[in-house]
Each structure stands twice: as C-alpha cells, then as structure tokens.
N, C-alpha and C positions, 0 to 999 in steps of 0.2 A: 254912566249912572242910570241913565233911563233905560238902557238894557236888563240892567240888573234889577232894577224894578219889575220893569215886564218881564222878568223868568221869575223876579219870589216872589210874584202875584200867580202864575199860570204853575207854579209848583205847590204850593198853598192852594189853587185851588183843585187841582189833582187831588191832595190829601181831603179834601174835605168834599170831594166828591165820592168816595171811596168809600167814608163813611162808613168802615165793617161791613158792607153789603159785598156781597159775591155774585160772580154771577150766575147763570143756572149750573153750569157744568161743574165749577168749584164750588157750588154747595154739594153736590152729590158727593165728592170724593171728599170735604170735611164732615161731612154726614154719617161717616165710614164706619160704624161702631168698632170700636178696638173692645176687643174681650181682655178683662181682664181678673180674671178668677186666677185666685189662687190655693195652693193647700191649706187647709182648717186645720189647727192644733188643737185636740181635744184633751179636757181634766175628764175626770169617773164624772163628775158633774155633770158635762157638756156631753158624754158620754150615755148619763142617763136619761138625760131630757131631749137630745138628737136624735140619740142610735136607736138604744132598748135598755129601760129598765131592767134588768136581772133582780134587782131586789126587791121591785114586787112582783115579779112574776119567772122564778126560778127556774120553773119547768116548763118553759114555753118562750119560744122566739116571737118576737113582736117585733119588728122592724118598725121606726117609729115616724122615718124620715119621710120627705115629700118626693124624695126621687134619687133612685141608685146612687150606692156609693163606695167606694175602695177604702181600707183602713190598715194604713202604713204602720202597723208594729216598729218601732225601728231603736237605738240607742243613737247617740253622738259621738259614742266611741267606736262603732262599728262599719268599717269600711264599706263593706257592699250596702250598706246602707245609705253612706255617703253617695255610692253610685247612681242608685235610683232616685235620691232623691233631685236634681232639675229632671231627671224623665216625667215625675211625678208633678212638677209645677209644670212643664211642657204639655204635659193630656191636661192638666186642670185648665188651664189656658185653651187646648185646644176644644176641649168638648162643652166647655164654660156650664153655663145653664142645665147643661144633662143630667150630671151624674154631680156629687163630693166627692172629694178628696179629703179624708181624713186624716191624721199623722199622732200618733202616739207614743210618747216617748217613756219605753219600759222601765227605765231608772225614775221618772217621776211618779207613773201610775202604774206601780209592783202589781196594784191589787187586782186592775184592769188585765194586766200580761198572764196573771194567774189565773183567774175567770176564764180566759182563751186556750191555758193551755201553752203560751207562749213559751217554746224551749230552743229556738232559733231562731235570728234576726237577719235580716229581713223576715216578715210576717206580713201577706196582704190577705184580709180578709176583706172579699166581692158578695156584697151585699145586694143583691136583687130586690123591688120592690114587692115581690114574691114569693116565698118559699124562702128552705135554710140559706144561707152562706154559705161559700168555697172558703175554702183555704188552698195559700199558695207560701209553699216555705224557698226564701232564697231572693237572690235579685234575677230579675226577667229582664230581659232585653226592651228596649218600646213596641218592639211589633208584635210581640209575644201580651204586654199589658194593654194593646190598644185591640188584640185579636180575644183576650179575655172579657176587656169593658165591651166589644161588641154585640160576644155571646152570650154573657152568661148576665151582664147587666141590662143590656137596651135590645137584646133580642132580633138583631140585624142577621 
C-alpha cells in the first residue's frame, strides 16, 4: 500500500510539473505555423468588391485585390474540373499568404461566366497585381499551375 502511494504521489507530481510548459526544443516544433489557406468561393458580389468592379468601371481593369490571384471558372458537373480542383487547394495551402485562390461556380454566377467570356470549363483567370490577366482554358497539371503562379503572378 505504501508503494502505491509513493508511485500516485511521484506520478501526480510528474503531471503537475508538466504544467503545459515545454521545453525549448518542443516549443519550436509546436510553434510550427501549419498554413492553412484555402480556396475562396466567390458571388458577382464578393466578385465586385475583391476582384474589379466591371459595373462602375466597364472599360478599364482595376484589379482591386491586396495580392495576386488565380480564378477557377469551373461547374460541378464538370470532370476536368473536378480534377484540378484538390491541385487548386494544394497551391492554396501551399503558397498561403501570396497569392488567392478564387473558384467560381458558372451555374450560379451566369452573369460573372458571361462578363469573361466563359465558353469552356475549366477557366483560370491569373490575375497579376499589375497589368491585364491571362487566360488559361482547360485543366493544367500542378507544375504547369505552380510554373504560371510563379511567372506570371509573383514574378519569380
């Protein structure tokens, strides 16, 4: 009995020395930022207060955002869209803080699909904090989307 006592004293006081405190080397690796960005679904709304306006400003790109962004045209019914889409959560995650990821779904915002121009899906429109947008029709492979976000968004 007095065994067992002296182990749930000296185990009890383990826990309670423990105290959530780490020590230096396991704080560094819980310190670890996990990125966790994901793709943004945009309405015309979020559309016009993120991207650009088109309705007040028709004849003129205004890019509106704080930093580069890709804008997935895509449907639900449409396979190669199905495809890139985890590539597209994959770069959002992976570039986090750089660039959006936008994703627009043409069966809900006709109106946005028609302003683009949208007549095949997949549609990623690469949005530079500079100058017009690329169009890119079709699903790309990831080295192909991650060799586009480099050049043509962040300038690498």
């Amino acid at each position: 009995m007095k065994k067992m006592v002296i182990a749930l004293f000296l185990v009890s006081l383990g826990f309670t020395a423990c105290n959530g405190q780490t020590s230096k080397n396991n704080k560094s690796i819980n310190q670890k930022k996990e990125n966790t960005m994901t793709t943004i679904h945009l309405t015309k709304a979020d559309f016009l207060s993120k991207v650009a306006n088109y309705e007040a400003n028709p004849l003129e790109w205004k890019y509106l955002g704080d930093k580069p962004a890709v804008i997935d045209f895509y449907a639900s019914w449409c396979g190669p869209c199905k495809m890139i889409a985890p590539i597209l959560e994959e770069l959002a995650a992976e570039y986090g803080d750089d660039i959006y990821i936008y994703k627009i779904d043409t069966e809900k915002e006709q109106e946005l699909a028609a302003v683009f121009g949208i007549r095949s899906i997949p549609t990623l429109l690469f949005v530079p904090m500079e100058g017009a947008p690329q169009i890119s029709q079709g699903a790309m492979p990831k080295a192909s989307l991650k060799e586009a976000i480099d050049s043509i968004l962040l300038k690498k």
